[in-house]
LUMKOLPA-175713 format. One record per residue (C-alpha): chain; y negated, x, z; residue number from 1. Coordinates in steps of 0.25 Angstrom, whole numbers. Layout:
N
+------+-------+-------+-------+-----+
! unit !     y !     x !     z ! pos !
+------+-------+-------+-------+-----+
!    A !     Y !     X !     Z ! NUM !
...
+------+-------+-------+-------+-----+
***
This chain:
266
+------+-------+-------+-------+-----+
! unit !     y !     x !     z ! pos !
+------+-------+-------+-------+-----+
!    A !  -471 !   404 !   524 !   1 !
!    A !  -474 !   388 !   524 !   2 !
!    A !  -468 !   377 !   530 !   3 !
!    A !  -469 !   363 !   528 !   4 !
!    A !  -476 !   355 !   540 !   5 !
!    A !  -466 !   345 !   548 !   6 !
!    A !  -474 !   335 !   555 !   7 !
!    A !  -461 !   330 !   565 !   8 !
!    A !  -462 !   316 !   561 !   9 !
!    A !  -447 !   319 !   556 !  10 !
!    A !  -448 !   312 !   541 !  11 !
!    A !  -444 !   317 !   529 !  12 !
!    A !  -455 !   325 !   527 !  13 !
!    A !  -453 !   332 !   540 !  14 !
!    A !  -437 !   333 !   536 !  15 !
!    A !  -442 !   339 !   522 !  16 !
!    A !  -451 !   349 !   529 !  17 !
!    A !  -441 !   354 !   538 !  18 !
!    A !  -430 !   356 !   527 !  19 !
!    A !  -441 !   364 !   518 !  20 !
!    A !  -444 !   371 !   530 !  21 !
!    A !  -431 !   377 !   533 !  22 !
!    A !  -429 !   380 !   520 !  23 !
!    A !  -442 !   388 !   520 !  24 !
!    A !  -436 !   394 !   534 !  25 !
!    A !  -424 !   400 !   526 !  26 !
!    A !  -430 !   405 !   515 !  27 !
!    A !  -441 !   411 !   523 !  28 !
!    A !  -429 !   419 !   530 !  29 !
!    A !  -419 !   422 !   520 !  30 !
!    A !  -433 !   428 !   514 !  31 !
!    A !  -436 !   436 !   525 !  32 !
!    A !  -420 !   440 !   526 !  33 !
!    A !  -421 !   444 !   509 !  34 !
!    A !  -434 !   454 !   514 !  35 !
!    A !  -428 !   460 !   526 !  36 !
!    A !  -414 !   462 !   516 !  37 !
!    A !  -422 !   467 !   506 !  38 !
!    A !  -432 !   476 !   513 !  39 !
!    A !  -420 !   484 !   520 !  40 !
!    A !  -412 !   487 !   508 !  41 !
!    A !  -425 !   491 !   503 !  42 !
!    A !  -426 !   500 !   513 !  43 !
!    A !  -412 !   505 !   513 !  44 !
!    A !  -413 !   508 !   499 !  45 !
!    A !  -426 !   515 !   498 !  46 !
!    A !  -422 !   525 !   508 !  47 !
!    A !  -409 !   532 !   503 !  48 !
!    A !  -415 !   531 !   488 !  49 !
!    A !  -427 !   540 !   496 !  50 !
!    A !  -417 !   550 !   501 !  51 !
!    A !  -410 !   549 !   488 !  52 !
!    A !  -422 !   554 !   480 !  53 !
!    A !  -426 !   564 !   491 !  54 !
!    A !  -413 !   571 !   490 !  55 !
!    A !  -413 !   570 !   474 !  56 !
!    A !  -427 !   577 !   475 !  57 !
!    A !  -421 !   588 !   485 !  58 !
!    A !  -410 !   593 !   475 !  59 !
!    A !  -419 !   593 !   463 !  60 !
!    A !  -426 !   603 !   471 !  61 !
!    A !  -415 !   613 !   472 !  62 !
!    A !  -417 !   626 !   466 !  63 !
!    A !  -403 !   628 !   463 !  64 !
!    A !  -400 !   613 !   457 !  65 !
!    A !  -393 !   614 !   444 !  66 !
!    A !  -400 !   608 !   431 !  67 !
!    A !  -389 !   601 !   429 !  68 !
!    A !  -389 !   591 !   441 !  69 !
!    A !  -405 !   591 !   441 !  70 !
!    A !  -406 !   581 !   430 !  71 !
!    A !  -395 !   570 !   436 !  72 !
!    A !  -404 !   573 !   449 !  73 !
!    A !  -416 !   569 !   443 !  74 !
!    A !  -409 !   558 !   436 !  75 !
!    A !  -405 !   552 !   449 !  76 !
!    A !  -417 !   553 !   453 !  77 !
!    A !  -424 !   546 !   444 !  78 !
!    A !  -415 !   535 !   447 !  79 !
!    A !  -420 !   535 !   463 !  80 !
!    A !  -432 !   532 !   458 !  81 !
!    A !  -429 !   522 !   450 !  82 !
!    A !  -422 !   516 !   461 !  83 !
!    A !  -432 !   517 !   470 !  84 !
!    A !  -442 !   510 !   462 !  85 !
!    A !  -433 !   499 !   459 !  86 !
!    A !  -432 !   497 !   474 !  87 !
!    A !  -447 !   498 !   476 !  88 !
!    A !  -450 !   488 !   465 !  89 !
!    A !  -440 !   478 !   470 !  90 !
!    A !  -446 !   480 !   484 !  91 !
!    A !  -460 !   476 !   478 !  92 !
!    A !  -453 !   464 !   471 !  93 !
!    A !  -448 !   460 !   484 !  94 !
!    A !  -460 !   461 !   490 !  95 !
!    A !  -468 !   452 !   481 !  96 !
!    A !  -457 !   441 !   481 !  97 !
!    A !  -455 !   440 !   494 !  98 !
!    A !  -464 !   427 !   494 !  99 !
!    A !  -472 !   435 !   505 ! 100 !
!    A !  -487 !   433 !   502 ! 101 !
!    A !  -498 !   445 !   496 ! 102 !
!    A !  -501 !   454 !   510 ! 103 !
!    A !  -516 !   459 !   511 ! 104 !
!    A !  -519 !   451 !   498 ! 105 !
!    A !  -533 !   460 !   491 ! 106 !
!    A !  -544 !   456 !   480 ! 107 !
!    A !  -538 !   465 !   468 ! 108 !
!    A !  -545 !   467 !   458 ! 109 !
!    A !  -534 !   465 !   446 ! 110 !
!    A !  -543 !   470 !   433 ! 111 !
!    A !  -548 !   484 !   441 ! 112 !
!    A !  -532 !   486 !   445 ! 113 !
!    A !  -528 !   484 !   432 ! 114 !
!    A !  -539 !   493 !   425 ! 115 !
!    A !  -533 !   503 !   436 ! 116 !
!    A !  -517 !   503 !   432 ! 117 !
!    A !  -523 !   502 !   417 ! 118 !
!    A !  -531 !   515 !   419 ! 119 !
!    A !  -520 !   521 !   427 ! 120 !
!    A !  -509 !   518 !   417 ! 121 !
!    A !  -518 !   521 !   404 ! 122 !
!    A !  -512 !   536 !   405 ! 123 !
!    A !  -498 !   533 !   407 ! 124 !
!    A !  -499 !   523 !   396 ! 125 !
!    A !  -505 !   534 !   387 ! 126 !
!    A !  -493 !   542 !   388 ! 127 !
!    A !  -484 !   533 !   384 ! 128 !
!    A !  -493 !   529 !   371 ! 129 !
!    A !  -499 !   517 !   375 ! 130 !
!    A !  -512 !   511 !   376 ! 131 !
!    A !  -515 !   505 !   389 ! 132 !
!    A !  -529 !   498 !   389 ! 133 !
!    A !  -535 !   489 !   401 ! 134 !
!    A !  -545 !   477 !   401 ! 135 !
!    A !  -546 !   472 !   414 ! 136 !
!    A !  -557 !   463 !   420 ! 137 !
!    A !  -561 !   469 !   434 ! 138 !
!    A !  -565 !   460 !   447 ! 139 !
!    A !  -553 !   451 !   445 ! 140 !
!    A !  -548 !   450 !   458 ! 141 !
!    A !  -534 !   445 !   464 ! 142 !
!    A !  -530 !   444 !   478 ! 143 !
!    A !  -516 !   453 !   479 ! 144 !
!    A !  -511 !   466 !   482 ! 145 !
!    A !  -518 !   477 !   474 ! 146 !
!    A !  -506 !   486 !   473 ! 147 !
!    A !  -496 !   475 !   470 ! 148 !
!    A !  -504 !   470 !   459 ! 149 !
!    A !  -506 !   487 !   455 ! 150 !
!    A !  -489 !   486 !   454 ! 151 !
!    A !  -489 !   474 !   446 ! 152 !
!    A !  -499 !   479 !   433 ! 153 !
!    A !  -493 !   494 !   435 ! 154 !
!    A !  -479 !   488 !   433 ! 155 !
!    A !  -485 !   479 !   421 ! 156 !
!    A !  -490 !   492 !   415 ! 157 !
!    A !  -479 !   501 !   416 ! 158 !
!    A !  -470 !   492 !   411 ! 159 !
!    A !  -480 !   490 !   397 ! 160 !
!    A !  -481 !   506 !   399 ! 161 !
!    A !  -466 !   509 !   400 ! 162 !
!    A !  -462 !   499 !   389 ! 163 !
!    A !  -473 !   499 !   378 ! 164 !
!    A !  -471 !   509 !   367 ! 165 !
!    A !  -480 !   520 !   363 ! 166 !
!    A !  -493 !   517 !   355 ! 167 !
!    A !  -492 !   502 !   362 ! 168 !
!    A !  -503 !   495 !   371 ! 169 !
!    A !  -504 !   489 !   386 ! 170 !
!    A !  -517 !   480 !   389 ! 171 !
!    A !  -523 !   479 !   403 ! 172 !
!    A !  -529 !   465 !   405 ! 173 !
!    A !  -536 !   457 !   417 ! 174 !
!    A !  -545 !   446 !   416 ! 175 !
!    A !  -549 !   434 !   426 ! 176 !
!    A !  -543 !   420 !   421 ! 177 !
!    A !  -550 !   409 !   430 ! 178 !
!    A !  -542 !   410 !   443 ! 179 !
!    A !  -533 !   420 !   439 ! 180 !
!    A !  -533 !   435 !   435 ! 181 !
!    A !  -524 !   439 !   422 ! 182 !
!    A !  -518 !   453 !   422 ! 183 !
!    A !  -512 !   456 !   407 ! 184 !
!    A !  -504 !   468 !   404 ! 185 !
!    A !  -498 !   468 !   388 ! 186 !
!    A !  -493 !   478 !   379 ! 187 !
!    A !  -488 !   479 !   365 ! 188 !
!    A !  -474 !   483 !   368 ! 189 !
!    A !  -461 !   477 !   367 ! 190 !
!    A !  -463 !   466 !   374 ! 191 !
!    A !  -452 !   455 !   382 ! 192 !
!    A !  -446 !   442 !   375 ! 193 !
!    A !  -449 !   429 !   381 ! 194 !
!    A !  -438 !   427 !   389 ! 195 !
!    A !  -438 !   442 !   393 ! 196 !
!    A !  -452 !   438 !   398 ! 197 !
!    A !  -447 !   428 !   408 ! 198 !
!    A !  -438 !   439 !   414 ! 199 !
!    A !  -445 !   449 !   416 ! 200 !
!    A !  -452 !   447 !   431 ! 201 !
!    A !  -435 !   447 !   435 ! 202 !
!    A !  -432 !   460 !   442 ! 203 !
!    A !  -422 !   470 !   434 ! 204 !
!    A !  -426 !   462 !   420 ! 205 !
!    A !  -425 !   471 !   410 ! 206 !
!    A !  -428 !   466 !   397 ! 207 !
!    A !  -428 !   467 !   383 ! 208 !
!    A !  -433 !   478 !   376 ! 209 !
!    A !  -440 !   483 !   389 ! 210 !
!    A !  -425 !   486 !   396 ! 211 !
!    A !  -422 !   500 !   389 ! 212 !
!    A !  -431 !   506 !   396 ! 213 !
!    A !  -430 !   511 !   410 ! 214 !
!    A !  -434 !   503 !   422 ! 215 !
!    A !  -431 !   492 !   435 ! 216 !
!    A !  -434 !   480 !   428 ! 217 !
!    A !  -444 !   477 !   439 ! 218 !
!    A !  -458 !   479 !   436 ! 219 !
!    A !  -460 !   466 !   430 ! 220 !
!    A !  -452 !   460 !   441 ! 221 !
!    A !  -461 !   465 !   451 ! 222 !
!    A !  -474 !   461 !   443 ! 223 !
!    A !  -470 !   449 !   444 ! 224 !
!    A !  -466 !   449 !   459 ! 225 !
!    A !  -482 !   454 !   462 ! 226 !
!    A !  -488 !   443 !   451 ! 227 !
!    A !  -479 !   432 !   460 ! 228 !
!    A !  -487 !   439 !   472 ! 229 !
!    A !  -500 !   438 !   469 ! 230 !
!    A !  -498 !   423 !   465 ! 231 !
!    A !  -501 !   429 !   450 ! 232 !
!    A !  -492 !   426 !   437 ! 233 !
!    A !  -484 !   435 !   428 ! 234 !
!    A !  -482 !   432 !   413 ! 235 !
!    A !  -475 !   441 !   402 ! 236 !
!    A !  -481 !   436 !   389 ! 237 !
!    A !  -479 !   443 !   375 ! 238 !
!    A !  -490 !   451 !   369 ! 239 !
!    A !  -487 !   449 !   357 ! 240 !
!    A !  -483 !   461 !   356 ! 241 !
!    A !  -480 !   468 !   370 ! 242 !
!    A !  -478 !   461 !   383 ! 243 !
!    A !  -490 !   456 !   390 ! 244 !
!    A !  -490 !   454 !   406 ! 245 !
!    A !  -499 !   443 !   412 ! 246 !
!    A !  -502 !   444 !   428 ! 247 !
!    A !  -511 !   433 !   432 ! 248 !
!    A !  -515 !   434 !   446 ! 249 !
!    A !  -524 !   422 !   453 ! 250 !
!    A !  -539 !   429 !   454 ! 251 !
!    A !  -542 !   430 !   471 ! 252 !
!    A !  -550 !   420 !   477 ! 253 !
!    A !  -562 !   425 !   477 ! 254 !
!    A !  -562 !   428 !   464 ! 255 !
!    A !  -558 !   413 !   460 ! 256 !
!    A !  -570 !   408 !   467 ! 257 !
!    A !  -579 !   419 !   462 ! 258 !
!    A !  -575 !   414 !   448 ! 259 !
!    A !  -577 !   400 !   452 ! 260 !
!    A !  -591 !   400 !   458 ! 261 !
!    A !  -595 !   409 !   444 ! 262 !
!    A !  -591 !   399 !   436 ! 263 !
!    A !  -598 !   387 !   444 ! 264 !
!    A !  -610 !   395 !   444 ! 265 !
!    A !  -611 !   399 !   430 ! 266 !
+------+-------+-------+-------+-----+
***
């Protein structure tokens, strides 16, 4: 969105800006091209897969179908949605890495919003045999996008929920560090290797012990294209046993100076 400044005085330096320049020129476009490419396909996608699943819904409603073409049906079913929230995840992958900047950036409170999810996952994680506890500090405040940030610990969540064992354990955590705001999720579960570690923002990565169990590959993927977002860093770290999933975001502004002016005057 930057172009170096070309004085006219037709030196080197002036020679060096105009070649970055155009090269910023093309990229910019070919970017634009990629989105326009990838928003149509989108959309050619996302509406027969619609009708698809409207019409698998229609003949599981007849009164006359016959048992046995009811369980394929529902079957094939299941896979439309699958699909179709592949194709919604990679949408909001796009999104994020498109290089476009935050829209409508808002003071979020990181520590309330965790508490929230925590509390709203607490049952599911029951279910399933697992303790799910929350110790967040409130009045920690980012500037971002409330529900992408909301995406980005409900993917860290479910993913500890889907792939830690009965009787295991998932820790909620925020906490201010100077300038920045730490979010940490950890379990006690099965955990990555090292190297599986450093593969697992990819999209499709399937790893490890975690690949026998159903799913897109993409929630990690997309946690990471928020965290890039939101100027914030994603590290996957062992816990020794477990996995434990570090988000730290830069604390807003305001909150910076807030913290700054407590500490000169104490």
């Amino acid at each position: 969105g930057h172009r170096l400044p070309v004085a006219g005085t037709s030196d080197e330096f002036d020679a060096l800006a105009t070649s970055v320049n155009r090269v910023l020129d093309r990229l910019e476009e070919q970017t634009r091209t990629l989105r326009a490419t990838f928003d149509s396909v989108a959309h050619d996608l996302r509406a027969p897969l619609h009708r698809l699943r409207s019409r698998m819904d229609a003949v599981l409603r007849l009164p006359t179908l016959e048992s046995g073409i009811r369980e394929p049906v529902e079957s094939a079913l299941r896979e439309v949605d699958r699909l179709q929230r592949t194709l919604a995840t990679l949408l909001q992958i796009a999104l994020a890495e498109s290089g476009a900047p935050l829209a409508s950036p808002a003071p979020v409170d990181v520590g309330e919003l965790a508490d929230e999810l925590a509390e709203l996952f607490e049952p599911v994680a029951r279910e399933r045999g697992l303790a799910l506890t929350a110790r967040a500090e409130h009045g920690v405040i980012v500037e971002g996008n409330r529900q992408l940030l909301a995406q980005l610990i409900t993917n860290l969540l479910e993913n500890a929920i889907k792939y830690v064992p009965a009787g295991g354990r998932i820790d909620v955590g925020v906490k201010r560090l100077a300038d920045r705001a730490q979010l940490v999720i950890g379990d006690n579960g099965p955990g990555m290797a090292a190297e599986e570690r450093l593969r697992a923002g990819e999209p499709f990565a399937r790893l490890g012990q975690r690949s026998g169990l159903e799913g897109s590959g993409l929630g990690l993927s997309l946690v990471s294209a928020i965290a890039r977002l939101h100027r914030a860093r994603l590290t996957l770290e062992s816990n020794d046993p477990g996995l434990r999933a570090v988000v730290s975001l830069p604390l807003s502004y305001a909150e910076v100076s807030a913290s700054l002016s407590r500490s000169m005057s104490a």
